[in-house]
N, C-alpha and C positions, 0 to 999 in steps of 0.2 A: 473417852466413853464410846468415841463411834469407833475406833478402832475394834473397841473387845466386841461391838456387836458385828461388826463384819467377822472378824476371827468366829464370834460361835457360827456365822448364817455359813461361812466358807467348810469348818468342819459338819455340818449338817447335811450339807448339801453332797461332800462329800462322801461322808456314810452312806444316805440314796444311792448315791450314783454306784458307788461300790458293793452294798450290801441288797437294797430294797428292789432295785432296777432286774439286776440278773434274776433276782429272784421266780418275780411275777413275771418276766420274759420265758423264762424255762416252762414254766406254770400253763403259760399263755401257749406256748407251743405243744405241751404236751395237748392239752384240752380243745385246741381247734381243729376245724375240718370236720368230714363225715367217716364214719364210721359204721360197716354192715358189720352185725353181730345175730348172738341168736337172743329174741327176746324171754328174758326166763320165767315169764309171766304166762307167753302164751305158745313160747315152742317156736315158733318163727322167724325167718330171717327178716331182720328189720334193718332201716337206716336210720342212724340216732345221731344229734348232732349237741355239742352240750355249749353252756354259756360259756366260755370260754374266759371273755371281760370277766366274766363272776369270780370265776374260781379262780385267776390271779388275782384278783385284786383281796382276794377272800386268804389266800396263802400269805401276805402279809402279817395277818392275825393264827397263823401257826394250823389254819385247816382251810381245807380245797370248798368243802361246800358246793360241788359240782352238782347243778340241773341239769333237766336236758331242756333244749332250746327247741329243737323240731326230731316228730318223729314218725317213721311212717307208717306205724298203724296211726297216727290222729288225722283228725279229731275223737274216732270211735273211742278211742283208749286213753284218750286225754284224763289228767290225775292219779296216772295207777303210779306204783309205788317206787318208780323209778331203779327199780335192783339192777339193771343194766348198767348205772353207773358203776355203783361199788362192785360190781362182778369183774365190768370188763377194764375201768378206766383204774379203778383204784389200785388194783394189782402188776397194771402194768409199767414196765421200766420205765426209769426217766430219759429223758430226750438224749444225754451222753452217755448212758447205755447202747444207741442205736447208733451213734458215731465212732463206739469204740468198739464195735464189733464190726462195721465195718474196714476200719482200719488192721486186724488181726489178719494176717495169710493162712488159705484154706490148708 
């Protein structure tokens, strides 16, 4: 009996590591850091910084769910409607998009 429960806890852990792990790591890297964009709320160049934790650990469940964490119109602008994400972040490639365009000769 304790055998088949190491056997399932080994295939489990397994799967994570192969499937769940890459996931929210790509996730985590697309989504971190700062970001100058134009805000599309109010015309200006802003610095937008998003949760990043969130929206990996939110892509497990099959959607990013991406906030923003800091941004530099706030506090004045704090609660607006966040279009900055799905404008800027939603559309842009994933993380091995930017590693396989670098590897292509000009």
């Amino acid at each position: 009996m304790n055998r088949i429960i190491l056997l399932i806890a080994g295939v489990s852990a397994l799967g994570l590591y192969f499937a769940v792990v890459p996931l929210v790591t790509r996730t985590y890297q697309r989504y971190r850091g700062r970001k100058t964009i134009v805000c599309p709320e109010t015309g200006r160049i802003v610095e937008v910084q998003i949760k990043a934790g969130r929206a990996s650990l939110m892509s497990i469940f099959g959607t990013t769910a991406a906030r923003v964490k800091r941004c530099s119109l706030w506090p004045r602008k704090k609660g607006c409607a966040e279009e900055c994400v799905k404008e800027y972040w939603e559309s842009a490639p994933e993380v091995e998009d930017y590693r396989a365009d670098k590897r292509k000769p000009s």
